[in-house]
N, C-alpha and C positions, 0 to 999 in steps of 0.2 A: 821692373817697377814694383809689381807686389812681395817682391821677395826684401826691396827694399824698406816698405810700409812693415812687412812680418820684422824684420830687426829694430825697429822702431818700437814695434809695441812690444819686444821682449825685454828691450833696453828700459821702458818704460816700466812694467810689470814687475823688473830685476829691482829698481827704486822702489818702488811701491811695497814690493816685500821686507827690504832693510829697514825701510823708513817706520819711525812707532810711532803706534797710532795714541794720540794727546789732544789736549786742546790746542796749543799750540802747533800742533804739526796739521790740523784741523783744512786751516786753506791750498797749503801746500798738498793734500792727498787730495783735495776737490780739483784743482788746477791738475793731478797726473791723469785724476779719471776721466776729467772732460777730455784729454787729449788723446787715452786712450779709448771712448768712444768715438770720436772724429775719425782716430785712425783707422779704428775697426769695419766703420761707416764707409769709410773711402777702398778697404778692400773688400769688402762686399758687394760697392754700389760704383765703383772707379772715384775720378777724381771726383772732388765735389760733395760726396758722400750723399746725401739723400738727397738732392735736388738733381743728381742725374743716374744714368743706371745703364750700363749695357745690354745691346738689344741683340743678342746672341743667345745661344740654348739654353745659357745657361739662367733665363728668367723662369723657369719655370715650363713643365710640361702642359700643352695646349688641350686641358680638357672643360669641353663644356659645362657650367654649372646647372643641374637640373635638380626637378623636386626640392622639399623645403628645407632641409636641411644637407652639408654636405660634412662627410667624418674622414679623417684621413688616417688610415691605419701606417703609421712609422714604427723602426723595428732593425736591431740587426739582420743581418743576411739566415735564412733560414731555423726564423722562429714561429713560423706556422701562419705568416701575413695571410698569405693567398688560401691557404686553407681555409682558413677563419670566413677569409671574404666570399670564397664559395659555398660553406655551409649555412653561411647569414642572406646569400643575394640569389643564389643559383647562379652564380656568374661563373665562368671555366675561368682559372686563372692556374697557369700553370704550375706545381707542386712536385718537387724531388728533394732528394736525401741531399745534394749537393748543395753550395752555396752560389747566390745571385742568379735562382730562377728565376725574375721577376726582372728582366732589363728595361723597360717603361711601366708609365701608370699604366694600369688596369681598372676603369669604373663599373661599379655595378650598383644595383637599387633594391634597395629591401622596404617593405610596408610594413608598420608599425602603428596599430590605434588608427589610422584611418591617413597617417604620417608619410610621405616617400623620402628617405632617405637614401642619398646619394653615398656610398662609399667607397673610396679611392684607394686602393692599392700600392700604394710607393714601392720603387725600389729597394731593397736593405742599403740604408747607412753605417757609414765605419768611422771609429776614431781622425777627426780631421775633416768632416762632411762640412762645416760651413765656411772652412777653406778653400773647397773644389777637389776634396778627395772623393773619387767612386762617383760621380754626378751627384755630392749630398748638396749642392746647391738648387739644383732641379730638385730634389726631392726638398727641402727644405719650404723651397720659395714654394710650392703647392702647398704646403703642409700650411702657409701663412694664409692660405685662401680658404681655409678649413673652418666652422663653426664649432668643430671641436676636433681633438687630438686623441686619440687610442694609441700608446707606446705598448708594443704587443713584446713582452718578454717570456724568455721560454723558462719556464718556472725552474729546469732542472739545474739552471748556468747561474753565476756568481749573482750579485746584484749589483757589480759593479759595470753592468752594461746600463743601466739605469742611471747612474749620474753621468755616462760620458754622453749619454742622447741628451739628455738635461743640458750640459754644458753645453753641448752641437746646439738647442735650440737654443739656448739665452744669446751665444754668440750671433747667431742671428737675427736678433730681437724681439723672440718671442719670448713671452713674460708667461708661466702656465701658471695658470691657477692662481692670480693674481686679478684685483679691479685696478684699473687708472690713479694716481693718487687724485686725492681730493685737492687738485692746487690747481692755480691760474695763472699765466701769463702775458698781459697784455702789453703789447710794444707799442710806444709811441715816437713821437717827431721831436722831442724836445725830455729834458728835466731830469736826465739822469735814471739809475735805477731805484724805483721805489720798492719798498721793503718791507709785509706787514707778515707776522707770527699772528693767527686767530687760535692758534693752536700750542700749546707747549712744547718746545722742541729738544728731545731727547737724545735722537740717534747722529748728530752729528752736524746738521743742518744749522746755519746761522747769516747774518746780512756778509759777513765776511768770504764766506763760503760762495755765496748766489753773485757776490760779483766779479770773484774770480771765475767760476764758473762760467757766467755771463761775459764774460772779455775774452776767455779762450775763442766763445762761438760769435765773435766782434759786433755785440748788442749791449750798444750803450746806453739804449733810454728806452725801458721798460717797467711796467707794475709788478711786481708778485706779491701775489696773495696765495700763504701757506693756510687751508683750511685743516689738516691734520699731521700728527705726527710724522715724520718723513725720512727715508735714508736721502744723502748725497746722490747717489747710485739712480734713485727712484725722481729725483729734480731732472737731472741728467738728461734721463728717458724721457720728460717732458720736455725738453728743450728741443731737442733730436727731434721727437713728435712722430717718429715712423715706425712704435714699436706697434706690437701687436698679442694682445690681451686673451690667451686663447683656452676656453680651458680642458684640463688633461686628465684623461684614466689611463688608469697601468692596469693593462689584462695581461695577467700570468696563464699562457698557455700550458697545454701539455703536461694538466696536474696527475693525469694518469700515470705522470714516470716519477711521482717522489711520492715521501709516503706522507702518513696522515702527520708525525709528528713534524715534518719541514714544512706540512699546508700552516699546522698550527703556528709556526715563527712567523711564515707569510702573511697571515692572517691580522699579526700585530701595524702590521702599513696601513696609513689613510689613501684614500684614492685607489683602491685596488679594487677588481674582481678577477677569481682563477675561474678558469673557463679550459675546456678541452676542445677545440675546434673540429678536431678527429671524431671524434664521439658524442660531439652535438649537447656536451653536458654543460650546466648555468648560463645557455646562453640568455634564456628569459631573464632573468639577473641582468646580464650585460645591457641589455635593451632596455630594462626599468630606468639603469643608472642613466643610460645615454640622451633617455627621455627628460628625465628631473636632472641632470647638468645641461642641459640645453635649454631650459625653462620654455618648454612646447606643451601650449595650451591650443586644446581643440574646438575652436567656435561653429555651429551649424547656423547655415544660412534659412532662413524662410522665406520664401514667396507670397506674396500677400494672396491668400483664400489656399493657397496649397500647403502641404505636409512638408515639415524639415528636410532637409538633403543629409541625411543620415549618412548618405556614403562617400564623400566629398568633402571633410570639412575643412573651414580653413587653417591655417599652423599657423601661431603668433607666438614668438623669441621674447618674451619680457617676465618679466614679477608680477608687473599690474598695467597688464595692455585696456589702455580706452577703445572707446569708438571708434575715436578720432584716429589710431593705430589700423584698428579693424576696416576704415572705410580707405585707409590710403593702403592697405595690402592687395584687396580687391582692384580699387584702378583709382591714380591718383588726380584725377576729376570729378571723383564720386562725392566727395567734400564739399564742393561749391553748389550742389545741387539738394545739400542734405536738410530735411529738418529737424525731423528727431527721430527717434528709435524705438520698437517694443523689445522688451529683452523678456525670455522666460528662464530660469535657471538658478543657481545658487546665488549668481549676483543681486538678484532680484527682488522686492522688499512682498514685492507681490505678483501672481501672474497674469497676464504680462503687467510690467512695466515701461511706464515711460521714460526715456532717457534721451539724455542730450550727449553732447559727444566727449565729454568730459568723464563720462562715467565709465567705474571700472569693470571691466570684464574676469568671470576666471572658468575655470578648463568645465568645458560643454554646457556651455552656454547657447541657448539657441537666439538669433538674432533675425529682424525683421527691418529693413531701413526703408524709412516714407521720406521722401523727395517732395521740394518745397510747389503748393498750389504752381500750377503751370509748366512745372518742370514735364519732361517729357519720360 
């Protein structure tokens, strides 16, 4: 069966490559790419593609998610994963000369700013992982449960390990370093598909496109609304709806085996930090980045008449986390019972201040919540 799906999308893929890219030829590559994500979907997920899923090993390794963040270090076979994760957690993770020391996850927990991060040890992936080569789909489908992505390459080897992990994860549906596009989809019961640009459309995107595209996935009466410029490719993703938005740093290991003038070429990449896991060098670096790509702001709680919890604070994942963020982190009945808030800290106009639940929070901030007359 899947071997049949894999000639399908090659047969496909083989068109796609002849076929030149025009206006004209414009509906016709949006009709091969829908077909080529369905297909891709259906060997990933079985038949069906995203509404149903095999419930074999190969969903993913069964690890608990604990503390406020979880990172998942992916990586080919012996480029310093487990090292790394022992020098960051104290965790024993196995480490040899050979390849595919690491045959399951491995979790460990590092503190950071008052932070627990959870980090996970994947197996090395190989060319073919989101196929079911080497378990890269157990390592894959964990890597989807991740708040962020760490692709650990060993500084000394080509950087053509770098676009085939890239590939392994897009194939998957991971999207790195990428937000959601700015569009909507609303399906309804009647009317056809409705069709509105708020946006100039540049890269290829047109009414002609969204209903081919839309017929492939047999949805024939729905709204879209384009708020921003858009690829085909990036509609696609929102129709599917199962991708997953993750974002990614490239730590170049083991800079201790090349010399200053290859750091310097290295150096010219976005998204990177070189780090020597062996020798314990920038990993403070690594941990700055890991903090500010995860957008983790540390709020302290107060107890009415006692001293902040300075040791304990809470982690919030946003830009511009409110209250109202802050009270449903703590316990999601804290809300109904709330009336307003004294806040002391940068957000604050004055100390304390009164706030309602609408106001924004930012990193160590101390917070105080009064619960409405009667509340208990």
């Amino acid at each position: 069966m899947s071997s049949d799906v894999q000639k399908k999308i090659d047969e496909i893929e083989a068109e796609m490559a002849r076929t030149q890219k025009n206006k004209a030829t414009n509906s016709h590559l949006g009709t091969l790419k829908a077909k080529l994500a369905k297909l891709r979907s259906e060997l990933l997920n079985g038949p069906g593609g995203k509404s149903s899923g095999t419930k074999n090993a190969e969903r993913g390794f069964d690890v608990t998610k604990s503390g406020d963040t979880r990172i998942g270090l992916v990586g080919f076979p012996s480029v310093g994963k487990s090292t790394l994760l022992t020098t960051l957690t104290g965790t024993k993770s196995e480490a040899a000369a050979y390849e595919f020391t690491t045959l399951t996850c491995i979790p460990g927990t590092m503190k950071y700013k008052g932070a627990r991060i959870q980090v996970l040890d994947l197996p090395g992936i190989i060319e073919g992982a989101a196929d079911g080569k080497g378990r890269g789909r157990q390592v894959i489908s964990t890597a989807r449960t991740c708040n962020m992505i760490l692709v650990v390459l060993d500084a000394s080897k080509p950087l053509t390990h770098k676009k085939i992990i890239e590939q392994e994860l897009f194939s998957f549906g991971i999207r790195i370093n990428q937000q959601p596009p700015n569009m909507k989809i609303m399906k309804k019961m009647s009317g056809g598909i409705g069709y509105q640009e708020l946006a100039l459309q540049t890269k290829g995107m047109n009414v002609d496109v969204a209903r081919v595209v839309m017929k492939e996935y047999k949805i024939s009466c729905a709204e879209i609304i384009l708020r921003e410029d858009i690829t085909v490719d990036q509609f696609i993703d929102v129709v599917e709806g199962n991708r997953a938005y993750i974002p990614v740093l490239y730590v170049f290991n083991k800079i201790d085996s090349v010399t200053i003038e290859e750091l310097d070429i290295l150096d010219q990449m976005p998204n990177y930090v070189p780090v020597s896991s062996f020798h314990g060098w920038n990993l403070e670096e690594l941990m700055e980045e890991i903090w500010h790509r995860c957008d983790m702001l540390r709020i302290y709680t107060k107890p009415k008449g006692q001293i902040p919890d300075y040791d304990g604070p809470v982690i919030l994942h946003s830009h511009r986390p409110t209250i109202e963020e802050f009270c449903n982190r703590l316990h999601k009945n804290l809300l109904s019972e709330f009336s307003h808030a004294l806040v002391w800290g940068r957000s604050a106009k004055h100390q304390p201040q009164r706030c309602g639940k609408d106001h924004v929070l930012m990193d160590e901030d101390i917070v105080q919540l009064c619960k409405k007359a009667g509340g208990k």
